[in-house]
N, C-alpha and C positions, 0 to 999 in steps of 0.2 A: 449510400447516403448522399451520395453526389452524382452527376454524370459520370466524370470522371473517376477513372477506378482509382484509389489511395490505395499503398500498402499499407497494412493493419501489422502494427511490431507489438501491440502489447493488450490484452485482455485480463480485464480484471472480471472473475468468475465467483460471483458467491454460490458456494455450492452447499451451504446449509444459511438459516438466518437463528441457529442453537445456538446458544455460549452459557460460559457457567460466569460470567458477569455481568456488568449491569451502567456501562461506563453512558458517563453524564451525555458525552458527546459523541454519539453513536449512530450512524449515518443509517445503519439497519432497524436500529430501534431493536437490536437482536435482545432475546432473552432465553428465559430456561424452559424453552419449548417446541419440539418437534412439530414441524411442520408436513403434512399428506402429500403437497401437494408440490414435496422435492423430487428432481430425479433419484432414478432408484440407478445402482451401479452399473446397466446396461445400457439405460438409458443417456448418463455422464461417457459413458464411450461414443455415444451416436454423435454430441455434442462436440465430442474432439475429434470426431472423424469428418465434420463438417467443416469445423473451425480449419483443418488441415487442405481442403479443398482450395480453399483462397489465399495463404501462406502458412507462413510456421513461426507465428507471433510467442513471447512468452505470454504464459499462463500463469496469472496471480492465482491461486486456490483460496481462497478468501469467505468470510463469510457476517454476521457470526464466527464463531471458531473452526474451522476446518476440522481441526483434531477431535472433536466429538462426533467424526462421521468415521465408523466403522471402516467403512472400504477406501477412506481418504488414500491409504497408499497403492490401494491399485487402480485406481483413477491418475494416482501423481505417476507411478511405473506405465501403464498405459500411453499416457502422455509423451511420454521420455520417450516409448519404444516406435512411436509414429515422428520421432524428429525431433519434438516441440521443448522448448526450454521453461520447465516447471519449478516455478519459484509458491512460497507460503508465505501470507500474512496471519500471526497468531499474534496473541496475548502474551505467548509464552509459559503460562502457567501451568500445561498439562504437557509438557515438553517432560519426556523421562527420559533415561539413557538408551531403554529398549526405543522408544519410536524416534529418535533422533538418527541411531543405528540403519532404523528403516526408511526413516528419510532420505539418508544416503542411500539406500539399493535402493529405494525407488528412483534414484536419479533428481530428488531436490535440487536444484543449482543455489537455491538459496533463501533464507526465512527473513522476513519485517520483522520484528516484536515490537512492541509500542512499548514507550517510558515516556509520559507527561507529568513527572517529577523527578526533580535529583534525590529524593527521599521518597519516604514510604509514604509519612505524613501526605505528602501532595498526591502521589502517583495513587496510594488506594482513596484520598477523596475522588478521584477523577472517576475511578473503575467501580466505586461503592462496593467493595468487597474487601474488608482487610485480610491481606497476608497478600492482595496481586503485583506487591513491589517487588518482595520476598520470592515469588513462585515466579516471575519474570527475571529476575537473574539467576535462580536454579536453571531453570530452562536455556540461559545463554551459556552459562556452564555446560552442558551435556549437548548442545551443538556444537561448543568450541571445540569440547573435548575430541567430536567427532573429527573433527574438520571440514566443518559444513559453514560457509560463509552466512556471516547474519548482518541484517542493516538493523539500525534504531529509528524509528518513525514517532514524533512528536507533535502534538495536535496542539496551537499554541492559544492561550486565552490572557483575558488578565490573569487567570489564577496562579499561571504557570511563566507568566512572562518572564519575570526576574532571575528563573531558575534555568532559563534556555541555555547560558552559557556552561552552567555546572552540568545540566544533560548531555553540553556535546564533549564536557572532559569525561566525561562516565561513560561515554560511547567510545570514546579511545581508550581509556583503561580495562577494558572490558573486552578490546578486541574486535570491535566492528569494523565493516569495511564500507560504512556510508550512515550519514547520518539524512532522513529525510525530514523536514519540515512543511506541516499542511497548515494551514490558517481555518479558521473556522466558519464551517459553511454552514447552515441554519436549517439541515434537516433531517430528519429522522428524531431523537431527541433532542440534537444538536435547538432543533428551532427552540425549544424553552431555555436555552441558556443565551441565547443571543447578546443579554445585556454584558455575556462576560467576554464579549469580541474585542479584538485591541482596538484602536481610536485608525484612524490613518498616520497620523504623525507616528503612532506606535508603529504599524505597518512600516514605514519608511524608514523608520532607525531600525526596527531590526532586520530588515534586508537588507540595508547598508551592510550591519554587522555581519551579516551570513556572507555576505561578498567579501569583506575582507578577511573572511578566516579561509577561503579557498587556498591559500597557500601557507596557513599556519597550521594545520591541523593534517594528518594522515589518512582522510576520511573522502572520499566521492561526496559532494555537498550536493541536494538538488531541493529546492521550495517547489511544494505541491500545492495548487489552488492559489495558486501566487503567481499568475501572465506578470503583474509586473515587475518581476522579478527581474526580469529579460532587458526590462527598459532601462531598470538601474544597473545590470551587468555592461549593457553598452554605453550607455552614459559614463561607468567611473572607468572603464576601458577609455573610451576618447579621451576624456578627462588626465589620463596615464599616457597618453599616446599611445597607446596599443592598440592592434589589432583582433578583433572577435575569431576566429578560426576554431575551426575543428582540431586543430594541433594543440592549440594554448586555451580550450575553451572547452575542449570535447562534447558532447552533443547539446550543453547550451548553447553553443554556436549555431546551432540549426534547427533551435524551435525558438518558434513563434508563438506566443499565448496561449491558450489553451490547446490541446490537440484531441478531447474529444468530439468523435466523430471523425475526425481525419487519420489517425492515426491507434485510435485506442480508442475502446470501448468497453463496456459492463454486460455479462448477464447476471440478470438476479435468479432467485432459487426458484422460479417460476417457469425461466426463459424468457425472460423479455430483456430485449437488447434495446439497451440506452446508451446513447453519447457520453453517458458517464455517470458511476451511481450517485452522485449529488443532482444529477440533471436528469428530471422525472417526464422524460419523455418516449412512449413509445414506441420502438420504430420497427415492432414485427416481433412475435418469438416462435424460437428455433423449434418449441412442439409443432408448430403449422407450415412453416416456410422454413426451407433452406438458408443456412444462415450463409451462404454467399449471393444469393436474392438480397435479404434483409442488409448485406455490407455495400 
C-alpha cells in the first residue's frame, strides 16, 4: 500500500456476511443469507497461506457471524497450526458449551461479543432480534466456563450513550479482559441511522471519561474509530506531567490515528482487501493477486 514495506499485526477477515441478526448498525449490512460467492474451506486455507507469507498478524474471524460457517473451526485450527494468533468476533448468541470447547482446540486466543446495552431493553433494540441480550451472556458464560478469554465491544450512539458506564461495570462483572469502544461510522446500515451519532462535545466527554477509567477498572481499554482518542491520551498525560510510553501507556503509546492500511487491514467475503472495512476502498483481492503484492 506503500513503498515502503509496513508490518501487517492485525487482520480483520469476514469470512461469511450470514447472521441470524439484524443489528441497526452493522457495517456488513450482514443478514439471513448465504452468500455463493464466499470462499469455500480450501479456498480460506489458501487465504492464510498467503496471509503467512508477509507475517504472522492476528486474525479477526469476523463476519456476519463466523459461527454460522460450518468449517469455521478448521479455518481457526488451520490458522493456529501455521503460527497465526486466531481471535473471534461474534454476537455471542450461538456460543454453546460444545463450540466454545472447540474454540479452544482450535486454538481461539480469543472472542469480541458485542453488548450496546446494559439491559436487554437497549441491547436487543440495537440487534432487532429479542432474546440477543439473553443469548450474548449465555454465550459469555460457556467461554468463561471454558477459560477462553473474551472482550466486550460497544458501538456507541445516542441510544446507548448514558448506558456506556453500566456496560463497562457489566463487562467487569462478567469477566472480560477488555472493554473495546467504536464510535459510529455511517456505513453498511450504520448509514441510515447517522442521526443517532453523538454530537462532538459528546465525542470529547466520553473519551475523557474512557481515559480516566484506565486505572479504575480491571479491563485493557482501547476506542476504536476514535484517532482522537490519542490526542486526548497525550493531552491529559502532559496535563498530569506524565509521560506517554509503552510501559505506562502500552500500545496507545505507539499508535498514531488510524492504522488502516499501515498496519491492519480487511478482507471481505469476496476477497477484497481494504484499508479497513468501514473504508470502501479497493486495493486488489487475494482470488487474483497475491495478497503480499496487494500489502
Amino acid at each position: 500500500m506503500t513503498n515502503q514495506k509496513q508490518e501487517i499485526r492485525l487482520v480483520a477477515w469476514e469470512v461469511t456476511t450470514n447472521c441470524n441478526l439484524s443489528c441497526v448498525h452493522c457495517r456488513a449490512a450482514a443478514g439471513r443469507e448465504h452468500h455463493s460467492d464466499e470462499f469455500d474451506t480450501q479456498a480460506c486455507f489458501q487465504v492464510i497461506d498467503r496471509i503467512c507469507e508477509v507475517g504472522n498478524p492476528v486474525i479477526i474471524l469476523t463476519g456476519g457471524e463466523p459461527l454460522l460457517r460450518p468449517d469455521i473451526m478448521e479455518i481457526a485450527r488451520y490458522g493456529t497450526e501455521k503460527g497465526l494468533r486466531m481471535v473471534m468476533g461474534t454476537n455471542g448468541t450461538l456460543i454453546t458449551k460444545t463450540n466454545a470447547k472447540q474454540m479452544v482446540a482450535a486454538g481461539i486466543q480469543r472472542v469480541s461479543i458485542s453488548l450496546d446495552g446494559a439491559t436487554a431493553g437497549t441491547h436487543d433494540q440495537f440487534r432487532q432480534v429479542k432474546g440477543a441480550f439473553d443469548g450474548a451472556l449465555r454465550g459469555i458464560r460457556h467461554v468463561k466456563e471454558c477459560g477462553l478469554d473474551f472482550q466486550i465491544n460497544t458501538t456507541i450512539t445516542q441510544q446507548n450513550l448514558e448506558e456506556i458506564p453500566n456496560i463497562q461495570q457489566l463487562a467487569v462483572e462478567l469477566g472480560a479482559v477488555a472493554h473495546h469502544i467504536f464510535l459510529l461510522v455511517p456505513t453498511g446500515r450504520g448509514k441510515y441511522i447517522v442521526d443517532r451519532a453523538i454530537s462532538a462535545e459528546q465525542y470529547e466527554e466520553t473519551l475523557n471519561w474512557f481515559y480516566e477509567q484506565r486505572n479504575k477498572v480491571p479491563l485493557q481499554l482501547k476506542a476504536t474509530c476514535a484517532p482522537h482518542y490519542y490526542r486526548i491520551l497525550r493531552q491529559r498525560a502532559r496535563q498530569e506531567g506524565k509521560q506517554v510510553t509503552f510501559q505506562s501507556h502500552g500500545l496507545d503509546a505507539v499508535t498514531r490515528g488510524c492504522l488502516g492500511g499501515i498496519s491492519f487491514c480487511f478482507i471481505s467475503h469476496t476477497g477484497v482487501v481494504q484499508p479497513c472495512g468501514f473504508l470502501d476502498i479497493n486495493c486488489g483481492n487475494v482470488r487474483q493477486t497475491r495478497f503480499s503484492r496487494i500489502w
